[in-house]
N, C-alpha and C positions, 0 to 999 in steps of 0.2 A: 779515686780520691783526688783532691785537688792537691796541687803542689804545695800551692801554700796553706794546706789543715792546718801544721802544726807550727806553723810563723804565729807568735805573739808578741803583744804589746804589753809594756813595761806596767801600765795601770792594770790590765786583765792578771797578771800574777802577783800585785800586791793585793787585788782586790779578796783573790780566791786564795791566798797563801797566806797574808799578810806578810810577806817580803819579798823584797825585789828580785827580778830575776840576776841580779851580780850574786845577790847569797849564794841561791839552790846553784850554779857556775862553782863559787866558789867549795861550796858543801861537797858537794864533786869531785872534785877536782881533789879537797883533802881524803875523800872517799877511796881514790883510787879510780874512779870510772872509766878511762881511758884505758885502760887494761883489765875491764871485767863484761860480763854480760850483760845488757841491758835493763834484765828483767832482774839481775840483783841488786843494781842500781835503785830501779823504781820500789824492791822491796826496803831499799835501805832508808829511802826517801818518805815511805809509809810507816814506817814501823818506828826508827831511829829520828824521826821530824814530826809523826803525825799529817804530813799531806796527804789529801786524799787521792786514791787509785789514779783517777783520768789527769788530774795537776804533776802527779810523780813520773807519768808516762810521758805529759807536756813537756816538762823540764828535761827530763831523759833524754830525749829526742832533741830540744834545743838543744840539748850539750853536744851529741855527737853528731849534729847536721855542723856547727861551730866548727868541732873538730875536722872536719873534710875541708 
């Protein structure tokens, strides 16, 4: 897999989410994510936002690459 799969750009996440990637950071961040699993993260992201699977997994991952 390439280093950078999961580096995105600020128009690819408004396109496919309708908002910016500061929200789904922010959503996060009041989530808790930094202290949960990832894969509850993305469920929280689809279920509690409606983003779909691959977007929820996107943002996931920008949040705790961020994090490091």
């Amino acid at each position: 897999m390439r280093a950078d799969y999961w580096n995105v750009e600020g128009e690819q996440v408004i396109e496919k989410t309708g908002k910016p990637l500061a929200h789904w950071t922010k959503v996060l961040k009041e989530f808790g994510a930094a202290s949960k699993k990832p894969a509850d993260c993305v469920n929280h992201l689809q279920k509690s936002h409606g983003v779909p699977r691959y977007w929820a997994r996107t943002l996931t991952t920008a949040f705790f690459k961020a994090q490091s």
